[in-house]
VOTOR-399287 format. One line per 3 residues: number of its first residue (from 0); their letters; for each residue x, y, z of C-alpha. Coordinates in pm, 1 decimal, always signed. Example, Ala and Ser with C-alpha at 12.3 -4.5 7.8 and 13.67 -1.06 7.14 Angstrom:
residues 2
0	AS	+1230.0,-450.0,+780.0 ~ +1367.0,-106.0,+714.0 .
***
This chain:
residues 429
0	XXX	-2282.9,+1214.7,-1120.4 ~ -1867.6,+1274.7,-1186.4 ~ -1852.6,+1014.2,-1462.1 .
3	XXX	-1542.0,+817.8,-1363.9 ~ -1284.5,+634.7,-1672.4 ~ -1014.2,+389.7,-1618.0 .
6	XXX	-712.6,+372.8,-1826.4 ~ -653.0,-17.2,-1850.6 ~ -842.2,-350.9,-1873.6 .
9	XXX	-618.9,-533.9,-1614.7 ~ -702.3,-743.0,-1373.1 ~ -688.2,-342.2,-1150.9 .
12	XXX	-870.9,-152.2,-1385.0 ~ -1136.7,-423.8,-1418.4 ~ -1186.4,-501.7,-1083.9 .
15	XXX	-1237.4,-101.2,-985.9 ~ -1477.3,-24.5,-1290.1 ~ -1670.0,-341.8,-1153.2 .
18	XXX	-1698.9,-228.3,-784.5 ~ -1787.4,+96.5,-907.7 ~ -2074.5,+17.1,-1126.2 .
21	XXX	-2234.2,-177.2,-859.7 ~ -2205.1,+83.4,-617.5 ~ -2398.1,+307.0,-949.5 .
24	XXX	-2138.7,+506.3,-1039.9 ~ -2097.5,+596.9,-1473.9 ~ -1762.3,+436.0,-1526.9 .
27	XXX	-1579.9,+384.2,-1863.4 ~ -1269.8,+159.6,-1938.8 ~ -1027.8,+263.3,-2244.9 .
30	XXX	-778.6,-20.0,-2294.4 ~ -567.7,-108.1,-2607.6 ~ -464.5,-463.4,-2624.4 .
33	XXX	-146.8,-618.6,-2482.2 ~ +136.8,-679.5,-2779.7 ~ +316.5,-947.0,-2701.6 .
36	XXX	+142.7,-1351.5,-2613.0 ~ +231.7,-1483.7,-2254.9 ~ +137.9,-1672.9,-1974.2 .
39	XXX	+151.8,-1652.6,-1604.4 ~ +183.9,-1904.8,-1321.9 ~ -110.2,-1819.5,-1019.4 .
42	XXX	-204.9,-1926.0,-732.4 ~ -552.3,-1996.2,-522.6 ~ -580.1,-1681.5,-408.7 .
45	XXX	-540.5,-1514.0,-705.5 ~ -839.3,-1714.1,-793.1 ~ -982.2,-1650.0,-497.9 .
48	XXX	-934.9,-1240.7,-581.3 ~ -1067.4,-1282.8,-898.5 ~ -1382.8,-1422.9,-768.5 .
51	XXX	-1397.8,-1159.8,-543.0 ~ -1350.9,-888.8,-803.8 ~ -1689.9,-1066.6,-970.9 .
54	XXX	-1437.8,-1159.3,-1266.4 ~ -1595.5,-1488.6,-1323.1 ~ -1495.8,-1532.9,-1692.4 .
57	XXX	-1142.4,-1434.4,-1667.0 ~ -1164.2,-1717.2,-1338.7 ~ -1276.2,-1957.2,-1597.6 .
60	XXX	-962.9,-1930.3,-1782.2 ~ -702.1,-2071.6,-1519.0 ~ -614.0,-2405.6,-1621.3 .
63	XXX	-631.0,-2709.8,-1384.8 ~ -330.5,-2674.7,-1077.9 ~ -4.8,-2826.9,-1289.9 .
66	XXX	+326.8,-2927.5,-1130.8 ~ +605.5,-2691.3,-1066.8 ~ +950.9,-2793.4,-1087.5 .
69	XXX	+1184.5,-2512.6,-822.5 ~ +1571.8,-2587.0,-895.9 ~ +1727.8,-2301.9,-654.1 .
72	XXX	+2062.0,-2299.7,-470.5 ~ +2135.4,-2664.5,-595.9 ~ +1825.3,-2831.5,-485.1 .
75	XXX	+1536.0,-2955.0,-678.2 ~ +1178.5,-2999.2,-543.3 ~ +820.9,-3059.5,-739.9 .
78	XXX	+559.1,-3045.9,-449.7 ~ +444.6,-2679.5,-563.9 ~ +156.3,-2655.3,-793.9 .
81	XXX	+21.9,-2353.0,-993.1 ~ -213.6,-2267.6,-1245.9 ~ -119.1,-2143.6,-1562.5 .
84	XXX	-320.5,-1871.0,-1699.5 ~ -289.0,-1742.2,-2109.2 ~ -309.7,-1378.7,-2092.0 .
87	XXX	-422.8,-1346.6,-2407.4 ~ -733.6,-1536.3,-2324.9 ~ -720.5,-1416.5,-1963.5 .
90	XXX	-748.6,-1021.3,-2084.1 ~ -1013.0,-1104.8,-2370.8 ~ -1229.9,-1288.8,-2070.5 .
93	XXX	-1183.1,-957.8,-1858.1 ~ -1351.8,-708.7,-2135.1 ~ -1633.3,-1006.2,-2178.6 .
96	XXX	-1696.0,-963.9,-1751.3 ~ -1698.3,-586.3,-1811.1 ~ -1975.1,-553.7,-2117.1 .
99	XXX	-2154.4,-897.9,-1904.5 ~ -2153.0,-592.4,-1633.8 ~ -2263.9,-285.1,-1918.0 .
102	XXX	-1937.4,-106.8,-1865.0 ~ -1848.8,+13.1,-2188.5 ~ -1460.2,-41.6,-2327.4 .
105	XXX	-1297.4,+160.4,-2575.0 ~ -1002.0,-18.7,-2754.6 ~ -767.8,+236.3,-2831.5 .
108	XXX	-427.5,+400.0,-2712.0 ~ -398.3,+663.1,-2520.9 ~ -188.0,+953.7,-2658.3 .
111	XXX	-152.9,+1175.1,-2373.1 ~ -406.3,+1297.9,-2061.9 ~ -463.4,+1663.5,-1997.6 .
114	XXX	-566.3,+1691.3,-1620.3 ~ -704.7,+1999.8,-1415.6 ~ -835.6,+2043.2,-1105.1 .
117	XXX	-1214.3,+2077.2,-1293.5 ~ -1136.1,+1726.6,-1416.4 ~ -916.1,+1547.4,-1734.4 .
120	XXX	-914.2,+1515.4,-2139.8 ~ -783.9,+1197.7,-2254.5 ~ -668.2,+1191.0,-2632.4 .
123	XXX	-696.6,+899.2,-2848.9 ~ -533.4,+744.2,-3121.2 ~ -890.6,+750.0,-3272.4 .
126	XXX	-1181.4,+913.0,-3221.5 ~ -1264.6,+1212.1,-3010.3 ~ -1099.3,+1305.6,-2686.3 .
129	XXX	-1286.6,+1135.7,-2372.7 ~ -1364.9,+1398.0,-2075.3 ~ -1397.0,+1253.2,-1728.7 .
132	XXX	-1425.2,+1407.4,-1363.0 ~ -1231.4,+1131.0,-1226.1 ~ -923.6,+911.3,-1369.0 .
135	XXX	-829.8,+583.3,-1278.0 ~ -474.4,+490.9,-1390.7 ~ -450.1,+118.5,-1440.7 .
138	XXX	-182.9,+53.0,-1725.5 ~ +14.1,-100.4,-1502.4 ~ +373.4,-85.8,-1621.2 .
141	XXX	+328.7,+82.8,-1929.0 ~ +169.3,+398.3,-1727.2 ~ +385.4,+754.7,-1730.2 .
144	XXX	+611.5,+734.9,-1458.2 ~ +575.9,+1050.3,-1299.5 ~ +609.5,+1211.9,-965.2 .
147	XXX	+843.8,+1081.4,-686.6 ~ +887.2,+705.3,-639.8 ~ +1110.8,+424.4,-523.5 .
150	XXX	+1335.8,+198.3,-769.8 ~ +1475.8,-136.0,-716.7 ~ +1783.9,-275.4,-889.3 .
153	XXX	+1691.0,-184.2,-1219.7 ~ +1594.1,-567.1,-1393.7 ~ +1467.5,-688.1,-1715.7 .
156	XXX	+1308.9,-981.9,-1854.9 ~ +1334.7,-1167.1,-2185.3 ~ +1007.2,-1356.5,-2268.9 .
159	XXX	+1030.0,-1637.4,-2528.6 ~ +759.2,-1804.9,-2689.3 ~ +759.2,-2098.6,-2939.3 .
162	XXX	+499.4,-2418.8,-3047.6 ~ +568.6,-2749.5,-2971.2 ~ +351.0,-3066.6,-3005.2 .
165	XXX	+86.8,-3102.2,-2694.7 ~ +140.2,-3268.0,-2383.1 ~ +157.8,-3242.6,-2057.6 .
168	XXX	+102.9,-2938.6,-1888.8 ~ +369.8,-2793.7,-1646.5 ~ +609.4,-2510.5,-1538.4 .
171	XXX	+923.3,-2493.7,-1364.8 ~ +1167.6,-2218.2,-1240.7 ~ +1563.4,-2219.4,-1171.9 .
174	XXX	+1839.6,-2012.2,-979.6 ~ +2144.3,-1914.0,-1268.5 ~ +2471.1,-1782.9,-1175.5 .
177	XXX	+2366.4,-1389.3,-1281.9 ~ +1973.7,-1435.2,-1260.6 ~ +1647.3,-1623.5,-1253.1 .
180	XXX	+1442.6,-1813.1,-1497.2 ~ +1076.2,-1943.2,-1555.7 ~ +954.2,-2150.5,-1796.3 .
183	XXX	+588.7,-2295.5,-1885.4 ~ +458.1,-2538.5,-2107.1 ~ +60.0,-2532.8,-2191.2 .
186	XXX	-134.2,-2843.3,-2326.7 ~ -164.6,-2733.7,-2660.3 ~ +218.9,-2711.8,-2736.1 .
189	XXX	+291.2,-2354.2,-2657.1 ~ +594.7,-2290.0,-2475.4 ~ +727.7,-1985.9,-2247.1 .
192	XXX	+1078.1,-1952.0,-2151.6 ~ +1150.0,-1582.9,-1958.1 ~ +1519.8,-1486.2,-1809.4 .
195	XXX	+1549.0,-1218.2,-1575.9 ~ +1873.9,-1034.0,-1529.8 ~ +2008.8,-687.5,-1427.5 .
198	XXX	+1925.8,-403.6,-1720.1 ~ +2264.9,-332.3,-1804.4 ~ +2541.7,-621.6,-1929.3 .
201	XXX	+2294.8,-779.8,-2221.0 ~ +2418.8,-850.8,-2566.6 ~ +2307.5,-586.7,-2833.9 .
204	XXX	+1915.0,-605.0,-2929.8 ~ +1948.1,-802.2,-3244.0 ~ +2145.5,-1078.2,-3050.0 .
207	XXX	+1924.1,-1182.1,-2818.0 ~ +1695.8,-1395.8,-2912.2 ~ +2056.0,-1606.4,-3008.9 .
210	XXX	+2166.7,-1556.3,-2664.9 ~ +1841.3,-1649.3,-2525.7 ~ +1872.9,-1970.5,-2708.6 .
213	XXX	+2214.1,-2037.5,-2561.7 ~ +2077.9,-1985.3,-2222.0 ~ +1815.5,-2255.9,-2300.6 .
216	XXX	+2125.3,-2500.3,-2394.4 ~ +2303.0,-2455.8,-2090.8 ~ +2013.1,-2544.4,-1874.4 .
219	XXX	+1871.6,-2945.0,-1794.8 ~ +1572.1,-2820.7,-1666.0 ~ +1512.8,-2692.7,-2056.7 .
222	XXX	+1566.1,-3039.8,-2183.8 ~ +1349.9,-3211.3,-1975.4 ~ +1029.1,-3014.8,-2016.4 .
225	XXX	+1074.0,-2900.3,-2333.4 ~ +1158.9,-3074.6,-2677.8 ~ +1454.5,-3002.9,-2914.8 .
228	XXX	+1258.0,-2686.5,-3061.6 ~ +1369.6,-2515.8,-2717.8 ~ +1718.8,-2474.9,-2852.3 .
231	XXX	+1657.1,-2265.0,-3147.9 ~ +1593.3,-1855.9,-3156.1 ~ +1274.7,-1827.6,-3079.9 .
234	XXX	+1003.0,-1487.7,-3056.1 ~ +1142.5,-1235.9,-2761.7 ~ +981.1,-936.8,-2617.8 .
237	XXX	+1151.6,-762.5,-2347.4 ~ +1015.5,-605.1,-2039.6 ~ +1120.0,-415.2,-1739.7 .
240	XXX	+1092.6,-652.9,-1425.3 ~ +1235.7,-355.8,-1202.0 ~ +1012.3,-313.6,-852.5 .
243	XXX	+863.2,+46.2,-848.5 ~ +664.8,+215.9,-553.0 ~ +491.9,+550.8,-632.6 .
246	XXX	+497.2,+808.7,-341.3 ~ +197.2,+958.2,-474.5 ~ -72.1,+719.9,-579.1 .
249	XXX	-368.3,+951.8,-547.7 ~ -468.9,+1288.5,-615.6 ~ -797.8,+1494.4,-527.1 .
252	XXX	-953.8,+1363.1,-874.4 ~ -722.9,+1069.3,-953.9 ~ -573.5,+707.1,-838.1 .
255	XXX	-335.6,+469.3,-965.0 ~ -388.5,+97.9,-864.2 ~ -204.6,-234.2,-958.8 .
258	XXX	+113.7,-209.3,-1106.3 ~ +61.5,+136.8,-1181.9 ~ +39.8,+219.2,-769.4 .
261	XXX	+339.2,-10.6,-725.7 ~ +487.8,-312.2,-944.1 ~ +683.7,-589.1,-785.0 .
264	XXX	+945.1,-781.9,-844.7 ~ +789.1,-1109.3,-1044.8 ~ +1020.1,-1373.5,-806.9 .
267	XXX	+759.9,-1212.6,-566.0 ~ +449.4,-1437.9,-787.1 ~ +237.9,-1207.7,-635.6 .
270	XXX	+161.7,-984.5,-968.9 ~ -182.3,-984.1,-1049.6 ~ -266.3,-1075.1,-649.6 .
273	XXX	-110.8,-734.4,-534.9 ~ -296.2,-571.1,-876.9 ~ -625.0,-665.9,-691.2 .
276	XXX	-544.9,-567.2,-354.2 ~ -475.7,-231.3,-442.1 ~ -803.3,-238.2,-667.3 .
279	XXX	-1067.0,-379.0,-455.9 ~ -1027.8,-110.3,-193.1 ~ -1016.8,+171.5,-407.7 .
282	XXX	-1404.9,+195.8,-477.3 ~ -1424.0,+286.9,-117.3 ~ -1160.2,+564.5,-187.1 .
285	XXX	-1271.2,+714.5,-514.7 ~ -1672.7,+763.6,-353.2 ~ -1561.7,+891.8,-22.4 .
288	XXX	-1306.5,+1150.9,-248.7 ~ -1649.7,+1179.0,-463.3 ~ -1850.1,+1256.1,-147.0 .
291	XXX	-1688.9,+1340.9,+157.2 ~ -1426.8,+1602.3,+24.4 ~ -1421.3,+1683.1,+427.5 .
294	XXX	-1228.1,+1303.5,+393.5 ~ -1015.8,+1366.8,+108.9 ~ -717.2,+1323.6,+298.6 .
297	XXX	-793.9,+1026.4,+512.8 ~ -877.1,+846.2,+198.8 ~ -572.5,+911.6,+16.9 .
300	XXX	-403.0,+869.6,+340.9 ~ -569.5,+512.4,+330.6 ~ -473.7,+462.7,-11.6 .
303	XXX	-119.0,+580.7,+18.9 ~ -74.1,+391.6,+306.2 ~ -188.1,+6.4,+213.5 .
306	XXX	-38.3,+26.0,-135.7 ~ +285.2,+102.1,+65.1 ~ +222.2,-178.4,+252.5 .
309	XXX	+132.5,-451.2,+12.7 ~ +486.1,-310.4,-190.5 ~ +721.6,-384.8,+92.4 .
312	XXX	+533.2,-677.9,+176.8 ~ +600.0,-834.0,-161.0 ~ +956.1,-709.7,-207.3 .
315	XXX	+1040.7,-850.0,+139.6 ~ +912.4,-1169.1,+3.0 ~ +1166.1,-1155.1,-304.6 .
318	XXX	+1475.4,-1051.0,-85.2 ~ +1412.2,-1339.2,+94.5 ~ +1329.9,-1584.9,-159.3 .
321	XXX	+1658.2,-1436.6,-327.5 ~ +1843.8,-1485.3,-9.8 ~ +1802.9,-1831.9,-17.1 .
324	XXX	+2003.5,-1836.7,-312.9 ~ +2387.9,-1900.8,-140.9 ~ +2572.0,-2020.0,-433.3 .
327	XXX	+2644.5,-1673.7,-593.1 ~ +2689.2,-1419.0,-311.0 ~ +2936.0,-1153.1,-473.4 .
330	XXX	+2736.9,-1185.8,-809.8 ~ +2617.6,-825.6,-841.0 ~ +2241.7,-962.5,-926.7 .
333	XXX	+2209.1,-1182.4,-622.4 ~ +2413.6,-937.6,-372.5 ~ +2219.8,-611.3,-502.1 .
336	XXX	+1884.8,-839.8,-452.6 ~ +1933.3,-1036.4,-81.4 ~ +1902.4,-708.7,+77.8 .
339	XXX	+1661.1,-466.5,-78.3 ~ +1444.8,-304.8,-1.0 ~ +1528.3,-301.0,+366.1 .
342	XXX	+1666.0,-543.6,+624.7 ~ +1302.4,-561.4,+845.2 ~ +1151.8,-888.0,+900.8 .
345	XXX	+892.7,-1002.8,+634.2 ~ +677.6,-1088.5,+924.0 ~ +733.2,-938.7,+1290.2 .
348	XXX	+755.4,-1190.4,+1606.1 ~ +434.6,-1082.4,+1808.7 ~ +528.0,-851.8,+2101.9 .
351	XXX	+208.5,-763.1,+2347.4 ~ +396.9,-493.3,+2467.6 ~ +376.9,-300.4,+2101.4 .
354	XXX	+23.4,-351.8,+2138.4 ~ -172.1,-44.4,+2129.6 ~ -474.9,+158.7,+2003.0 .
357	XXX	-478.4,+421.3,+1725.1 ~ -736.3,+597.9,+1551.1 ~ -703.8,+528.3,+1167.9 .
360	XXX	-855.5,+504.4,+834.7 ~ -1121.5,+203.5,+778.5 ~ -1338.7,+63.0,+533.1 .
363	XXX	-1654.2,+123.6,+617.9 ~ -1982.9,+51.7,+453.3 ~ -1879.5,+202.2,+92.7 .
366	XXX	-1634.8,+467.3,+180.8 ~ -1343.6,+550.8,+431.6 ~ -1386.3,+662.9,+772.2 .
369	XXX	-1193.4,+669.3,+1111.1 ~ -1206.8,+454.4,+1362.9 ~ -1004.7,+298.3,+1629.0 .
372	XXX	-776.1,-20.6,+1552.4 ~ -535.2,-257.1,+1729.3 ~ -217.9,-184.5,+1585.1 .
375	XXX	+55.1,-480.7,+1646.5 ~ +407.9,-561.4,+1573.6 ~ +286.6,-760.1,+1253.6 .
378	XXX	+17.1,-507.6,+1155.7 ~ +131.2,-189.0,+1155.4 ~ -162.8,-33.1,+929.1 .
381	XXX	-398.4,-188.6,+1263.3 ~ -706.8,-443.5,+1290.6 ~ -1039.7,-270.1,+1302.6 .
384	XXX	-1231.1,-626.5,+1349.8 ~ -1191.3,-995.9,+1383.0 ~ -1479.4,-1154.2,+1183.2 .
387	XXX	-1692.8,-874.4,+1314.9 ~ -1590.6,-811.1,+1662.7 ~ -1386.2,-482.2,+1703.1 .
390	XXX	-1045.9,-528.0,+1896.5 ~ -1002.8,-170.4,+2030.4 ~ -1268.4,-164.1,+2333.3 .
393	XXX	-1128.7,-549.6,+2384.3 ~ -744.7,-419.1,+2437.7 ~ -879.2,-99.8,+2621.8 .
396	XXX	-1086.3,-312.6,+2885.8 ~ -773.4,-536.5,+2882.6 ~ -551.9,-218.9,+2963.3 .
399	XXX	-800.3,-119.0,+3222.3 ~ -804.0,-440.9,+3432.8 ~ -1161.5,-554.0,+3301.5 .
402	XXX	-1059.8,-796.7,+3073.0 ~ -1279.5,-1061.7,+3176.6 ~ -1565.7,-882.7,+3247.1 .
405	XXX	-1568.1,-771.0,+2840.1 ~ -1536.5,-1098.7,+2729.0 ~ -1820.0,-1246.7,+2947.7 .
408	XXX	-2017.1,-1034.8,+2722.9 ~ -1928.9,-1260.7,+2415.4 ~ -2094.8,-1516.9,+2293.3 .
411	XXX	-1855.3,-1855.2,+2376.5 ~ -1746.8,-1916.8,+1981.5 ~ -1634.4,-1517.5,+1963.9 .
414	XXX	-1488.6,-1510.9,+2297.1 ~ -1218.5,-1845.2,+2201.9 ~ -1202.5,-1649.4,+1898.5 .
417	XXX	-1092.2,-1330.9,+2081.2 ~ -872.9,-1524.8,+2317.4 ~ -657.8,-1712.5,+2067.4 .
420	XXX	-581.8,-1363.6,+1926.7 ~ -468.7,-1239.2,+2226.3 ~ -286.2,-1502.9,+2300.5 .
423	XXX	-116.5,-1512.8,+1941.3 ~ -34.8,-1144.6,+2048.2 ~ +211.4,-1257.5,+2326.8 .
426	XXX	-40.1,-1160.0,+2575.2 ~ -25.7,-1443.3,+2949.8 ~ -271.1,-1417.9,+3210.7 .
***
């Protein structure tokens, strides 16, 4: 069998190698450690993906659901809760779910990748080059940018980390006249502080972690989480925030998932939920690529398609998460941010006369296949089924005047079920 590697030990790359090596592919993960401590705010279903990927330690390492302070456009709420994870911990807990599975992980950088159409050599900083048939690119961020994509306003975030005594656990986030900032506190006394600005305008490297410090200062949600240690210079690592879509996110004997398919803006807080999405279809992708060469092109056209998807999705949910922001409208962060990437609706009012039926790449069983689906205002990619019952004979007997007659052939619990859709689709009898 095409022994498969993935470059990366993400939340992507781990949750691909995983649904690969139950499916009984030969699947190796290279992976170099991340370089810089930090911590991320989730949500329940990023737990809930993570369970789903059959990461169960990494799972293990979300803290209990802590308050989150939101001070945007001059109000203040705390009725949001998240769960902080420490990456750190978080990524070592990922390798442990991948060796619980037998996939083997090789710590070390990767210099460069040769690929051909016969398959790719991937050159280490140790050790002898790896060969593999297929490639999985999962460094997120830090993968070569090549080949066409789409750029937001270029952004960048300064992380800052420094101890404190322990306490209580919490995060918060605030609106500032030419950006954004989050800030964490975990139990045992470590605190996070990131900024996130436009690229261009920032002092000189070896000034910022003074500036950063300033920022702190000028801020009362600072003071009130944190202690009098958050005023001083602390540890910085900087990091592109900017939102990137790749046009290309497959090949005949490649794929890119997570943030190396397409990395959103963080307002989004969608990071390592989109990471997953993209991962725990691309199994599917890679066997029927593997196997059904005669499908190469309706899986990459899959591929290609929901990754698209997912990105706009996301970004829509930062333009209008930024557009709630009102106090700064000719600041060039907030008006370069309000409106990109588009000006579509993050969610389309239903319309029953959009509705229609398409024929169009599925999951199905382990690999990708074509089938008919319901495609709506709000789901453009389609609906194959709803909990199991398939919604293109439903809207074809509804087209044809036999509506009632294909319901009567549902069970009572599926046919409400079917109804309510409809229904929910505009549709009036």
């Amino acid at each position: 069998m095409t022994e498969i590697l993935i470059l990366g030990a993400g939340p992507a790359g781990a949750a691909v190698a995983l649904g690969l090596k139950r499916l009984g592919y030969g699947v190796r993960v290279v992976s170099e450690w991340r370089r810089f401590a930090a911590v991320e705010g989730v949500s329940q279903r990023v737990l809930d993906g993570l369970r789903q990927a059959g990461l169960k330690r990494a799972l293990a390492c979300a803290a209990a659901p802590s308050p989150r302070r939101v001070q945007w456009n001059g109000d203040g709420q705390s009725i949001n809760q998240e769960c902080l994870l420490d990456r750190p911990q978080f990524d070592a807990a990922i390798r442990e779910d991948l060796r619980d599975a037998g996939i083997e992980v090789v710590e070390a950088r990767v210099l460069r990748v040769e690929s051909t159409g016969d398959g790719h050599l991937i050159h280490l900083d140790q050790g002898e080059p790896l060969r593999a048939g297929f490639l999985v690119e999962a460094r997120g961020r830090s993968a070569p940018l090549a080949g066409g994509r789409l750029r937001g306003p270029e952004t960048l975030s300064l992380l800052n980390q420094w101890q404190e005594q322990p306490g209580q656990p919490g995060s918060a986030v605030e609106s500032l006249a030419d950006g954004w900032a989050w800030m964490a506190r975990l139990a045992d006394g470590r605190c996070y502080w990131q900024i996130t600005q436009d690229a261009g305008g920032l002092p000189p490297k070896e000034q910022l972690a003074d500036y950063c410090a300033q920022r702190r200062g000028e801020s009362a949600l600072v003071r009130e989480l944190f202690g009098e240690a958050a005023l001083q210079p602390a540890s910085l690592h900087a990091r592109s925030s900017t939102a990137i879509l790749f046009h290309e996110a497959s090949g005949p004997n490649w794929l890119r998932v997570g943030d190396a398919a397409m990395a959103v803006d963080p307002l989004s807080g969608n990071g390592i939920f989109q990471s997953l999405s993209s991962a725990l279809q691309a199994p599917a992708v890679i066997i029927t690529l593997l196997q059904r060469p005669e499908r190469a092109e309706l899986a990459r056209r899959f591929h290609q398609r929901r990754v698209e998807h997912l990105f706009l999705r996301f970004a829509r949910t930062g333009r209008d998460f930024y557009a709630l922001e009102q106090r700064w409208p000719e600041q060039p962060f907030w008006r370069d941010r309000r409106t990109w990437p588009d000006a579509e609706p993050m969610h389309a009012a239903a319309d029953f006369s959009q509705l229609r039926v398409e024929r169009a790449p599925v999951i199905h069983g382990d690999g990708i296949e074509e089938a008919e689906v319901v495609v709506t205002a709000d789901q453009p990619l389609g609906i194959w089924h709803l909990q199991g019952i398939e919604l293109a004979p439903i809207v074809r007997a509804l087209q044809r005047g036999e509506l009632t007659q294909a319901l009567a052939a549902l069970p009572e619990q599926p046919r409400r079920m079917v109804q309510g859709w409809l229904l929910a689709q505009g549709y009036r009898p």
